[in-house]
mmCIF file as gemmi writes it, N, C-alpha and C atoms, coordinates in Angstrom:
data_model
loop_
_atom_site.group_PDB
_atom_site.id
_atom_site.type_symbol
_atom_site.label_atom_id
_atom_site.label_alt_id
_atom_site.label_comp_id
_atom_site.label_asym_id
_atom_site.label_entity_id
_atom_site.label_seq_id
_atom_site.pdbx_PDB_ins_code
_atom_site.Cartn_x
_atom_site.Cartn_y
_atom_site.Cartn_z
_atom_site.occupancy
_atom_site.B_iso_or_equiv
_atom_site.pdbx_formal_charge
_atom_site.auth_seq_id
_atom_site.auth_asym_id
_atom_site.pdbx_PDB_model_num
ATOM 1 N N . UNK Axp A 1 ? -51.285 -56.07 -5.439 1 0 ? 1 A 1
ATOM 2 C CA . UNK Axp A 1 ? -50.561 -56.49 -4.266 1 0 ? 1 A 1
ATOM 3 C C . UNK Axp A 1 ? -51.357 -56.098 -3.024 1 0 ? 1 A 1
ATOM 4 N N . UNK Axp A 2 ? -51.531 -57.262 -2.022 1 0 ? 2 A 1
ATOM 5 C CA . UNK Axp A 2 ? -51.958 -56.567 -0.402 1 0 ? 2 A 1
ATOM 6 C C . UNK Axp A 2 ? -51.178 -56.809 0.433 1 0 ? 2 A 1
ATOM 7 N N . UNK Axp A 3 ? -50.27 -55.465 0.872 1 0 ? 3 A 1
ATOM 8 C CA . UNK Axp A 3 ? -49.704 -55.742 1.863 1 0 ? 3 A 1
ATOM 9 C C . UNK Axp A 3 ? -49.96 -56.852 3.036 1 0 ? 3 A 1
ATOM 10 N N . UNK Axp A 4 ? -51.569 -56.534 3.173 1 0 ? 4 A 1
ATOM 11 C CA . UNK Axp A 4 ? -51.609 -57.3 4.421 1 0 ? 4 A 1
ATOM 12 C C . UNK Axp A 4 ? -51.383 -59.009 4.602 1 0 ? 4 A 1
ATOM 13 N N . UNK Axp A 5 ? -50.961 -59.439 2.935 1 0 ? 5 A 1
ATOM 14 C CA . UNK Axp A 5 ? -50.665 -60.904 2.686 1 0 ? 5 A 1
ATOM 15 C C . UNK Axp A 5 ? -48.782 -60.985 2.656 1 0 ? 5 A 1
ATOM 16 N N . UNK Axp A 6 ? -48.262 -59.936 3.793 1 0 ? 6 A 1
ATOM 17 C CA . UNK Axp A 6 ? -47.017 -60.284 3.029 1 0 ? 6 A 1
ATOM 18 C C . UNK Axp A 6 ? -46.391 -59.587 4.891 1 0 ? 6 A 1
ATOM 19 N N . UNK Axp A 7 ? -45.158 -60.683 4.946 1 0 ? 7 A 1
ATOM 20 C CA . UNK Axp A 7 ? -44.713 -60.647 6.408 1 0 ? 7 A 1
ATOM 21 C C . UNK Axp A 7 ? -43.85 -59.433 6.155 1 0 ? 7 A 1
ATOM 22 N N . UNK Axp A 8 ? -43.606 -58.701 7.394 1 0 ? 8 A 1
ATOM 23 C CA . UNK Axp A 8 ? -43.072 -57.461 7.419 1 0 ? 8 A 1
ATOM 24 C C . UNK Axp A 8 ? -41.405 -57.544 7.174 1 0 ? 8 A 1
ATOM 25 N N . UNK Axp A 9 ? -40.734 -58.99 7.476 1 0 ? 9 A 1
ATOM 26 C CA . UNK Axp A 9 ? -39.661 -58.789 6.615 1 0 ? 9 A 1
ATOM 27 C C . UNK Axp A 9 ? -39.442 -58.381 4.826 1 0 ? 9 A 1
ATOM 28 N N . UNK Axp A 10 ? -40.548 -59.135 4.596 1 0 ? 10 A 1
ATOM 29 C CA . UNK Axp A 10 ? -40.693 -58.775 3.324 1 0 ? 10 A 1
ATOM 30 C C . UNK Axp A 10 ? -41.326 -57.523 2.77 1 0 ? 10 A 1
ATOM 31 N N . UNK Axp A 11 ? -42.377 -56.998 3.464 1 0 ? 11 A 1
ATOM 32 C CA . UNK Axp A 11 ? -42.386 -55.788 3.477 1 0 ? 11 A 1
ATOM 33 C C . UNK Axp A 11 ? -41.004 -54.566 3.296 1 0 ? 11 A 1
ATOM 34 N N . UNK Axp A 12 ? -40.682 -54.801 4.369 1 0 ? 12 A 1
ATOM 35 C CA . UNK Axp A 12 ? -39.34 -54.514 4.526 1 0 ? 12 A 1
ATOM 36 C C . UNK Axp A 12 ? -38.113 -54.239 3.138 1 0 ? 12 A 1
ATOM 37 N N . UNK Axp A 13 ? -38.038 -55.319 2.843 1 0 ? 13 A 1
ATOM 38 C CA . UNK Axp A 13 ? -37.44 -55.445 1.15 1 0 ? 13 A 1
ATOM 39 C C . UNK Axp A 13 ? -37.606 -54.526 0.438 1 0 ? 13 A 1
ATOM 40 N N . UNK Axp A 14 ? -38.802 -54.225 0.406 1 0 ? 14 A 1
ATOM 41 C CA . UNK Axp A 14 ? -39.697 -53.355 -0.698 1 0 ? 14 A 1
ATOM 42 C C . UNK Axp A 14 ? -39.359 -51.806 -0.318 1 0 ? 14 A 1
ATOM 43 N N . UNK Axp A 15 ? -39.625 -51.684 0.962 1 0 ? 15 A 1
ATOM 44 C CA . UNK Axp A 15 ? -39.101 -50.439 1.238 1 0 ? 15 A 1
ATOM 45 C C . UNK Axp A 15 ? -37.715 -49.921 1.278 1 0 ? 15 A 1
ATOM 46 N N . UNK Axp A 16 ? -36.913 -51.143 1.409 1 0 ? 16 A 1
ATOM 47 C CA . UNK Axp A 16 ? -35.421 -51.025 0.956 1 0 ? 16 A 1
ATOM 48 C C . UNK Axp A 16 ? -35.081 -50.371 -0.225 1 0 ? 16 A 1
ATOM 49 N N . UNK Axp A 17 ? -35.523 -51.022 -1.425 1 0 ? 17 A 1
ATOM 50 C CA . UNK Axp A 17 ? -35.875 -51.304 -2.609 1 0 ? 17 A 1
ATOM 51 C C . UNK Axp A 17 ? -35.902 -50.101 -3.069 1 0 ? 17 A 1
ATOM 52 N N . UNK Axp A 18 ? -36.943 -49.396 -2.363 1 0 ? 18 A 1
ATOM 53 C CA . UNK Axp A 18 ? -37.555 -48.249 -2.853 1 0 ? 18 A 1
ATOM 54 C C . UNK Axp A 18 ? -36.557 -46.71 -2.159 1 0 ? 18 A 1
ATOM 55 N N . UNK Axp A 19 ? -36.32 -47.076 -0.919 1 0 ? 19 A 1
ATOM 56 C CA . UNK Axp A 19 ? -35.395 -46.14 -0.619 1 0 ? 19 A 1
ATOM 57 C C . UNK Axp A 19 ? -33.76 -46.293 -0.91 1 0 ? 19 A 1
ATOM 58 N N . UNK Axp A 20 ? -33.433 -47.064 -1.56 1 0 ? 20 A 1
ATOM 59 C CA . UNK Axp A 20 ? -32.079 -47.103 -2.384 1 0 ? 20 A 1
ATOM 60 C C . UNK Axp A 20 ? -32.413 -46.469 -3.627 1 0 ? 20 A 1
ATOM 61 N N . UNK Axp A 21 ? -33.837 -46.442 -4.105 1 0 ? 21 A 1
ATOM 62 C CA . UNK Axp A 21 ? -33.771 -45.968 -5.399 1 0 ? 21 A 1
ATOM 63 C C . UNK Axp A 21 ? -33.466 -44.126 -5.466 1 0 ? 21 A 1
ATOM 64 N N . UNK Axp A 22 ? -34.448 -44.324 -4.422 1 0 ? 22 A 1
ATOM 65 C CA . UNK Axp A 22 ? -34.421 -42.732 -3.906 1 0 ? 22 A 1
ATOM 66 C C . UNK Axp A 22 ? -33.5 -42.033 -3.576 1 0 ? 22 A 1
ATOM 67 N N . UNK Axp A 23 ? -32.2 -42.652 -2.843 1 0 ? 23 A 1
ATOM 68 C CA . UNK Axp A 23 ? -30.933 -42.303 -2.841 1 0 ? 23 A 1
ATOM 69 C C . UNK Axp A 23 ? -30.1 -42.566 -3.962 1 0 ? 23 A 1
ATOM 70 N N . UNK Axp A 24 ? -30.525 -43.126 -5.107 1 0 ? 24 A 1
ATOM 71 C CA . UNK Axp A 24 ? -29.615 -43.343 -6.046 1 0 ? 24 A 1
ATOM 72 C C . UNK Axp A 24 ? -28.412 -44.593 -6.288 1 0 ? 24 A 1
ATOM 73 N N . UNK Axp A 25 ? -29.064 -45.385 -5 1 0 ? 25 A 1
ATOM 74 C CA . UNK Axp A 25 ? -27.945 -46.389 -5.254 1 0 ? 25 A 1
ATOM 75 C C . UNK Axp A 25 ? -28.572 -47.744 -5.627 1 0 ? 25 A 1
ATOM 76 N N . UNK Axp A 26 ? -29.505 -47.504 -6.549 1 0 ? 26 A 1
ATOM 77 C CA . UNK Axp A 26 ? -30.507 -48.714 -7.359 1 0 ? 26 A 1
ATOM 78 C C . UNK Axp A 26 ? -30.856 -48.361 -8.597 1 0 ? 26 A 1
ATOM 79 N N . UNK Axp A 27 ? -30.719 -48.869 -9.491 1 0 ? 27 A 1
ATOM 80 C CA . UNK Axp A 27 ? -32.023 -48.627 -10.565 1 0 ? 27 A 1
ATOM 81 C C . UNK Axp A 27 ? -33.301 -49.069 -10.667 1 0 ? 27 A 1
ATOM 82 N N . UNK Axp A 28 ? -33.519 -50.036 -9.824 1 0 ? 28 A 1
ATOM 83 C CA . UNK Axp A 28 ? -34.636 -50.938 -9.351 1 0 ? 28 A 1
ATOM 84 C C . UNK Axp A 28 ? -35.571 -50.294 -8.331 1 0 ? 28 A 1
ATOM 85 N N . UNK Axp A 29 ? -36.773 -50.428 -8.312 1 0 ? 29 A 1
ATOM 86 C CA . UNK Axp A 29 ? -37.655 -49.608 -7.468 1 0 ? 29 A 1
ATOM 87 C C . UNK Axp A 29 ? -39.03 -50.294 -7.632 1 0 ? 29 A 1
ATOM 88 N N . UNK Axp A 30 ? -39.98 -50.045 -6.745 1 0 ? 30 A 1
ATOM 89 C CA . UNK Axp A 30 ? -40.96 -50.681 -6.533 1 0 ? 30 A 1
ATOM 90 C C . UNK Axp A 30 ? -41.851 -49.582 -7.505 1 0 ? 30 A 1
ATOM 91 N N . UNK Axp A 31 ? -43.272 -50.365 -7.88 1 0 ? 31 A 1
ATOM 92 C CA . UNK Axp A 31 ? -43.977 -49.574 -9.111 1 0 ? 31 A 1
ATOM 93 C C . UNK Axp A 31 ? -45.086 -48.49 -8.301 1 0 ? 31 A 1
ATOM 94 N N . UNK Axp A 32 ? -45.293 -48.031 -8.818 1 0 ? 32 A 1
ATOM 95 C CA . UNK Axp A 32 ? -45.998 -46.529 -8.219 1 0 ? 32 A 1
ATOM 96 C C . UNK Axp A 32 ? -47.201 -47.163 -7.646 1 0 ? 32 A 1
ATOM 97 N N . UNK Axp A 33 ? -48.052 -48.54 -7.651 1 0 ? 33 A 1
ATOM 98 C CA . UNK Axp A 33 ? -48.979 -49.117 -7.225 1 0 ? 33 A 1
ATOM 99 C C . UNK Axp A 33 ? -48.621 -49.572 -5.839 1 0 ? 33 A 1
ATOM 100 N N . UNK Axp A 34 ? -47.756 -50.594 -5.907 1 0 ? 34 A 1
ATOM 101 C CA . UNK Axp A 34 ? -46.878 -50.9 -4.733 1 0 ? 34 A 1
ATOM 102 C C . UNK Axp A 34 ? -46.31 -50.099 -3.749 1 0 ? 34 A 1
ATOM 103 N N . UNK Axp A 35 ? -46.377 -48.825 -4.146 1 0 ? 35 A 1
ATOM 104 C CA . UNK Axp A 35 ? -45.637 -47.436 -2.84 1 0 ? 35 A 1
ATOM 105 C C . UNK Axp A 35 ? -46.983 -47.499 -2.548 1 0 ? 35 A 1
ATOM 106 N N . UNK Axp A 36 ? -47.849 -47.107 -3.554 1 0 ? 36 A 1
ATOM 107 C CA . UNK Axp A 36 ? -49.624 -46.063 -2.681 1 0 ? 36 A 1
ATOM 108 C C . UNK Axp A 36 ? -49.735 -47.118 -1.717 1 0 ? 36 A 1
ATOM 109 N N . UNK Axp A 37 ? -49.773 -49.076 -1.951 1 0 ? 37 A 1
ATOM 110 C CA . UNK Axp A 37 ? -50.402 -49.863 -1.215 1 0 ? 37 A 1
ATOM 111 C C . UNK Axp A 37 ? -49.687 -49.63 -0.087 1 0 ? 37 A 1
ATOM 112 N N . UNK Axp A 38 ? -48.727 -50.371 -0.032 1 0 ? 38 A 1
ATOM 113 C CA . UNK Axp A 38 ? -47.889 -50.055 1.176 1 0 ? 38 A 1
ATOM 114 C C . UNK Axp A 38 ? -47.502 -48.844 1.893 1 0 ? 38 A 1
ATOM 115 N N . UNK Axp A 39 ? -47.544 -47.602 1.483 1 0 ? 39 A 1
ATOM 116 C CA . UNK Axp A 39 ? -47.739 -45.976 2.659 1 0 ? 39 A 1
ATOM 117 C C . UNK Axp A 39 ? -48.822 -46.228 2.86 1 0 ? 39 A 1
ATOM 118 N N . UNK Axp A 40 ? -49.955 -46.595 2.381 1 0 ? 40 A 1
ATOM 119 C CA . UNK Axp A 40 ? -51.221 -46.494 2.826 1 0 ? 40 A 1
ATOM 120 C C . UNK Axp A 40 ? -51.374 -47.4 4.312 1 0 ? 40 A 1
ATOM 121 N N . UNK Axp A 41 ? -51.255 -49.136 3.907 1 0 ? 41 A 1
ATOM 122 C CA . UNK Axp A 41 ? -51.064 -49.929 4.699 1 0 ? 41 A 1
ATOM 123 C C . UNK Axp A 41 ? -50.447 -49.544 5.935 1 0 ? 41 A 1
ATOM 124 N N . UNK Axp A 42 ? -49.021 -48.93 6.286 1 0 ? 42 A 1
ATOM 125 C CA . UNK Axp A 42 ? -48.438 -48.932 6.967 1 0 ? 42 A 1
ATOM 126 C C . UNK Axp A 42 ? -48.589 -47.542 8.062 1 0 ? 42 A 1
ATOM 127 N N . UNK Axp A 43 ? -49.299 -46.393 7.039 1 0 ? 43 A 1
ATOM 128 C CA . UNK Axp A 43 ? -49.58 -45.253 7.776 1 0 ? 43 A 1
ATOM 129 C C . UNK Axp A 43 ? -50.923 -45.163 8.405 1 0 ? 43 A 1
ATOM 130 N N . UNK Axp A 44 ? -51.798 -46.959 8.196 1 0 ? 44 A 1
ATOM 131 C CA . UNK Axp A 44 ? -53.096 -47.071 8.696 1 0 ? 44 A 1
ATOM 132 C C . UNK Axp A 44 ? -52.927 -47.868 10.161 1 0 ? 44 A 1
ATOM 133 N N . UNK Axp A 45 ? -51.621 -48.81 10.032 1 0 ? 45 A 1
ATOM 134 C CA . UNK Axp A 45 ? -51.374 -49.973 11.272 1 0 ? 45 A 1
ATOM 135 C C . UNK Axp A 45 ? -50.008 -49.756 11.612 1 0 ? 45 A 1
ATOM 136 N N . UNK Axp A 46 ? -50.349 -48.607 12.535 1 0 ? 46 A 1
ATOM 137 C CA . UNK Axp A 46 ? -48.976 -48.374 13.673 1 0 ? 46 A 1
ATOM 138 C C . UNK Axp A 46 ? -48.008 -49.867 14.238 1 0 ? 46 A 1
ATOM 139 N N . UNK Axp A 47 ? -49.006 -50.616 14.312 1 0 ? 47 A 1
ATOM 140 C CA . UNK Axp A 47 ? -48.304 -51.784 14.969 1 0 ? 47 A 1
ATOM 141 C C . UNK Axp A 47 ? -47.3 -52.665 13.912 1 0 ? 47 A 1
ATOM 142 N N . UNK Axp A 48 ? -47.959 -52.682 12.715 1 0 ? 48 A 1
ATOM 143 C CA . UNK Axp A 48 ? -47.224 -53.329 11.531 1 0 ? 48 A 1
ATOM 144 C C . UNK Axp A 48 ? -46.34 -52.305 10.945 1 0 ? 48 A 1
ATOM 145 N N . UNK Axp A 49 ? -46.091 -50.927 11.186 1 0 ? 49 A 1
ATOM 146 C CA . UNK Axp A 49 ? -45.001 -50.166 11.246 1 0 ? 49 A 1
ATOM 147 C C . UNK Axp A 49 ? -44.084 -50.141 11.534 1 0 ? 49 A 1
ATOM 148 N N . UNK Axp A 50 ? -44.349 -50.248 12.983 1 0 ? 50 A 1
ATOM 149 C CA . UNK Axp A 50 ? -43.368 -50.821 14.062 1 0 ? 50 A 1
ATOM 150 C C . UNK Axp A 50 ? -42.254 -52.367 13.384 1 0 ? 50 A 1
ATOM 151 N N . UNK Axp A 51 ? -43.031 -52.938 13.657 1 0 ? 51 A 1
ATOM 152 C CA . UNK Axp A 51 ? -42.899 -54.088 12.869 1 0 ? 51 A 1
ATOM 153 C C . UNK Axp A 51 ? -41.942 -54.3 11.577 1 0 ? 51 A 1
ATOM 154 N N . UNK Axp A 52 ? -42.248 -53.781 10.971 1 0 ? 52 A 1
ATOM 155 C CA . UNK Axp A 52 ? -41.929 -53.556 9.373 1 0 ? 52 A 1
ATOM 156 C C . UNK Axp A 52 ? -40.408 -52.725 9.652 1 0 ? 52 A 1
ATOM 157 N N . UNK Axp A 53 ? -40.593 -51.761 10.524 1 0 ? 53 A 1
ATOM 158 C CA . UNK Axp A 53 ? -39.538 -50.841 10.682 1 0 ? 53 A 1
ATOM 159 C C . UNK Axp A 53 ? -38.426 -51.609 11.185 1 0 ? 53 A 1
ATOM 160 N N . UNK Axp A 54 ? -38.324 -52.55 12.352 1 0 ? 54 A 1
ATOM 161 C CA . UNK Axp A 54 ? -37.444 -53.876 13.137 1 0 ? 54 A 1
ATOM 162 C C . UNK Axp A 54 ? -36.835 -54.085 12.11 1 0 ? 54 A 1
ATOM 163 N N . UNK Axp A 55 ? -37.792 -54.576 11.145 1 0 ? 55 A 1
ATOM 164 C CA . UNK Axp A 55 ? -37.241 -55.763 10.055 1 0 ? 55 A 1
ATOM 165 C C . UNK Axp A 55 ? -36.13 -54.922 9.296 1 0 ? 55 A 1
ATOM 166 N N . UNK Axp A 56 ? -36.399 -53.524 9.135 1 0 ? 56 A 1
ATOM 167 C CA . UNK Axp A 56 ? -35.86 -52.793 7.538 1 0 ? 56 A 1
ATOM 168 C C . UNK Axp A 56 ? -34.637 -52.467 8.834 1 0 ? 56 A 1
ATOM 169 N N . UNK Axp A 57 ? -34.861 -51.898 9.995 1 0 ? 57 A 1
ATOM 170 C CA . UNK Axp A 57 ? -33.411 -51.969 10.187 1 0 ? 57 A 1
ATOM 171 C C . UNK Axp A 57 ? -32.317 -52.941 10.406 1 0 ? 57 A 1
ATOM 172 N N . UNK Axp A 58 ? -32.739 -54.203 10.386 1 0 ? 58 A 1
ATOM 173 C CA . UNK Axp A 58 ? -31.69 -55.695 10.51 1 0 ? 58 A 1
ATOM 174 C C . UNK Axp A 58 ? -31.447 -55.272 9.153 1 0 ? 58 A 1
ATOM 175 N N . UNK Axp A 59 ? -32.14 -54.984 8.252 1 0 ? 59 A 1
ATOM 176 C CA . UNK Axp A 59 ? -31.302 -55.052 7.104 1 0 ? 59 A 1
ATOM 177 C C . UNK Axp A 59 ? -29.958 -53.913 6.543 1 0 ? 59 A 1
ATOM 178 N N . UNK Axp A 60 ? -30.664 -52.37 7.34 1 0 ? 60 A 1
ATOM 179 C CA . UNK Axp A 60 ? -30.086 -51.532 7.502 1 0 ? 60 A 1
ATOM 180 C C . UNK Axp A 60 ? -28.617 -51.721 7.757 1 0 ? 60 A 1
ATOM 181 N N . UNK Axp A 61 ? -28.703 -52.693 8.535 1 0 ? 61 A 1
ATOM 182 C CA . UNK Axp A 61 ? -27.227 -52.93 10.423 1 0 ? 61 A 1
ATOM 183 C C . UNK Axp A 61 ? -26.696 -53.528 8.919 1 0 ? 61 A 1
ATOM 184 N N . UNK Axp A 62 ? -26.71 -53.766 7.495 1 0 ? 62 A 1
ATOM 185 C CA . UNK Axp A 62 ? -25.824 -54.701 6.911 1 0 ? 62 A 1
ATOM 186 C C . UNK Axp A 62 ? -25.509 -53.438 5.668 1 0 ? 62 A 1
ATOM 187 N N . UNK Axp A 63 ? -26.006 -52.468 5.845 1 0 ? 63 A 1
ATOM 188 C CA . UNK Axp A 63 ? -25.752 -51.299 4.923 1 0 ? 63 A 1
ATOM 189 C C . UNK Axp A 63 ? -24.972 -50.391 5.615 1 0 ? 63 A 1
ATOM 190 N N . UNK Axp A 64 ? -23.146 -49.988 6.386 1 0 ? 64 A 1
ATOM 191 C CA . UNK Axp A 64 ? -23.158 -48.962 6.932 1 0 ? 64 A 1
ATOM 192 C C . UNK Axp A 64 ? -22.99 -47.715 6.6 1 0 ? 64 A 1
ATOM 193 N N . UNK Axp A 65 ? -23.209 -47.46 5.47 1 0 ? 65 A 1
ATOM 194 C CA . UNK Axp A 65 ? -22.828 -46.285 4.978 1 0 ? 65 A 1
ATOM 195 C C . UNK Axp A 65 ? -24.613 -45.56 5.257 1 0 ? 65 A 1
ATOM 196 N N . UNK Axp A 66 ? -25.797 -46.631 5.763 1 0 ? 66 A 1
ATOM 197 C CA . UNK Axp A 66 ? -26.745 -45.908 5.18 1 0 ? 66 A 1
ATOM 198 C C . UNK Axp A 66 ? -26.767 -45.406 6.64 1 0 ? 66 A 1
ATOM 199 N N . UNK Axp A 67 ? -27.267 -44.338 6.936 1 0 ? 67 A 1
ATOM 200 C CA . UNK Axp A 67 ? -27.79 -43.642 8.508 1 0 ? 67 A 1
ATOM 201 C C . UNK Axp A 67 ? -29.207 -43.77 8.626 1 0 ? 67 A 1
ATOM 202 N N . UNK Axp A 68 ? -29.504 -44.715 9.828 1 0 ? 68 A 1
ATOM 203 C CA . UNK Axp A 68 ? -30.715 -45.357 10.289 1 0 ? 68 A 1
ATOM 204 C C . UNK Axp A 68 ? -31.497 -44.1 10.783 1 0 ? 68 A 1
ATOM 205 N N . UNK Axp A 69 ? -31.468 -43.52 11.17 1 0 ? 69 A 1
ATOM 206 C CA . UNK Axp A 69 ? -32.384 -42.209 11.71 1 0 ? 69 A 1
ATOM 207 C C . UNK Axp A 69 ? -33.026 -41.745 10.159 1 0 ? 69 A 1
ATOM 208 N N . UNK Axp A 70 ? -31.78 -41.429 9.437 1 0 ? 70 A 1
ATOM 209 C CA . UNK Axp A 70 ? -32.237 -40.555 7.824 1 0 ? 70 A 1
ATOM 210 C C . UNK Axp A 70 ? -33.595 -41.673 7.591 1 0 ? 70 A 1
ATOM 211 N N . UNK Axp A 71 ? -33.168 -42.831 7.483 1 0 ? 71 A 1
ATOM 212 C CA . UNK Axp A 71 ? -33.84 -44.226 7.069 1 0 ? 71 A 1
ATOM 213 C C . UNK Axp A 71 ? -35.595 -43.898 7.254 1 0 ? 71 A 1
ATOM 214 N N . UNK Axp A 72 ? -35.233 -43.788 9.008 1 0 ? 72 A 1
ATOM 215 C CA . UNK Axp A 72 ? -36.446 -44.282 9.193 1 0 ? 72 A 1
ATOM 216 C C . UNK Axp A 72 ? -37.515 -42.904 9.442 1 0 ? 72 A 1
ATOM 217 N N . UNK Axp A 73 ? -36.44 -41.297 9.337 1 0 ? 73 A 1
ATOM 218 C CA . UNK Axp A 73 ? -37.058 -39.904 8.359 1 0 ? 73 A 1
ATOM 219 C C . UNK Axp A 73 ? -37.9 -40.28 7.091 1 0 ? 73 A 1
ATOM 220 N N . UNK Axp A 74 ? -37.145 -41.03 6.397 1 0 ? 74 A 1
ATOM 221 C CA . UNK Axp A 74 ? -37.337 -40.287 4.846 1 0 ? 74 A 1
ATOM 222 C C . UNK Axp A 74 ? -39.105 -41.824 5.417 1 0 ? 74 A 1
ATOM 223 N N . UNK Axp A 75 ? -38.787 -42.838 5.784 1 0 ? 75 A 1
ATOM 224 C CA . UNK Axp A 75 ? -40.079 -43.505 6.049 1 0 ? 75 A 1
ATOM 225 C C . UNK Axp A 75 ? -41.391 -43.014 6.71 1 0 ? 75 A 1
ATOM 226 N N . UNK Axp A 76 ? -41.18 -42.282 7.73 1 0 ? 76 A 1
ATOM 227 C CA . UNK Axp A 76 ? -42.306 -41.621 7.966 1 0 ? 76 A 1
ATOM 228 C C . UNK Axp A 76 ? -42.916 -40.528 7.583 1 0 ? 76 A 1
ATOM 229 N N . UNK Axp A 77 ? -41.819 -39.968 7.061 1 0 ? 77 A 1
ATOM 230 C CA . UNK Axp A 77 ? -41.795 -38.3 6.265 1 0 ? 77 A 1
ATOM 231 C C . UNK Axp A 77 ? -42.378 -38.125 4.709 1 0 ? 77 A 1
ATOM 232 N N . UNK Axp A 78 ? -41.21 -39.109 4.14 1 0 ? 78 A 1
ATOM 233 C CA . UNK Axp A 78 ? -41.509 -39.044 2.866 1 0 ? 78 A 1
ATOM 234 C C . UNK Axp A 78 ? -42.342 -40.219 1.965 1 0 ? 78 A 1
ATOM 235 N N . UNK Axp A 79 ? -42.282 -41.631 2.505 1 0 ? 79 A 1
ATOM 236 C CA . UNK Axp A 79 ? -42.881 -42.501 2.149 1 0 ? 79 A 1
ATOM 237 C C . UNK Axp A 79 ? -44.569 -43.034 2.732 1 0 ? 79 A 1
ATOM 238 N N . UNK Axp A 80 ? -44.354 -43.107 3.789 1 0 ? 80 A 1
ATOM 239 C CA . UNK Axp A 80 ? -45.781 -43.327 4.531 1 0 ? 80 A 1
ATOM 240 C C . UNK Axp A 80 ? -46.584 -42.518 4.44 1 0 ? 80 A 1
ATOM 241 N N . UNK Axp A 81 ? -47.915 -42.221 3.719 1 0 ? 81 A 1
ATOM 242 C CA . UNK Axp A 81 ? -49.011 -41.547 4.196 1 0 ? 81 A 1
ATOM 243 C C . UNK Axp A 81 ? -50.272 -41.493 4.82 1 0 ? 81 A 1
ATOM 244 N N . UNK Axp A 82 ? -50.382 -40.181 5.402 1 0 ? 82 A 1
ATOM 245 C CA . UNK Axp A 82 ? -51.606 -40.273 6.685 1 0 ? 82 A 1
ATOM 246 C C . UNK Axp A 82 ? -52.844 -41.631 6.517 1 0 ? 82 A 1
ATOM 247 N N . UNK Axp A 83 ? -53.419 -42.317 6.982 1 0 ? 83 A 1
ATOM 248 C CA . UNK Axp A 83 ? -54.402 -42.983 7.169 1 0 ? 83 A 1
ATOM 249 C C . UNK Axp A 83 ? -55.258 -42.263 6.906 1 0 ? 83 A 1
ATOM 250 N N . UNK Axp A 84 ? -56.17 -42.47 6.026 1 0 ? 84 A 1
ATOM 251 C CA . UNK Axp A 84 ? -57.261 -41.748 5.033 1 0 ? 84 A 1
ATOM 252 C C . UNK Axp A 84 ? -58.736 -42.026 6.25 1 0 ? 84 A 1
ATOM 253 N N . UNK Axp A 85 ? -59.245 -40.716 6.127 1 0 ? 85 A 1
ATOM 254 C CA . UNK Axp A 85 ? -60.199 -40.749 7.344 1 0 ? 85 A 1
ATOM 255 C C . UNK Axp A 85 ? -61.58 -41.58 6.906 1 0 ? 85 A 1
């Protein structure tokens, strides 16, 4: 998979995907290839972060039980990693 062939709504999805799993309210989750590409991708292009982030919260605004701050914590915290020097 390259992120960089895939629009940040859809991006978006994936990280949904992946952080429902993480909270437990999925059994479905993206494959351990698909996290490295995408933290990598996203912790390299601030701008498609940004981006990506818009998208995952329109989807958020349709989840209210989920808390958008935790959301977009556990995304920079726990999912995204540093841009490799």
């Amino acid at each position: 998979m390259n992120p960089a062939e895939l629009s940040s709504p859809e991006i978006a999805d994936l990280i949904n995907t992946a952080f429902l799993h993480v909270r437990g309210d999925s059994d479905t989750n993206i494959s351990d290839e698909e996290r490295t590409a995408l933290a990598d991708y996203l912790g390299c292009n601030e701008d498609v972060r940004q981006e990506v982030l818009a998208a995952w919260q329109e989807v958020l605004s349709e989840e209210p039980e989920i808390n958008v701050d935790e959301a977009e914590y556990w995304l920079d915290v726990e999912f995204i990693e540093p841009c490799p020097e």
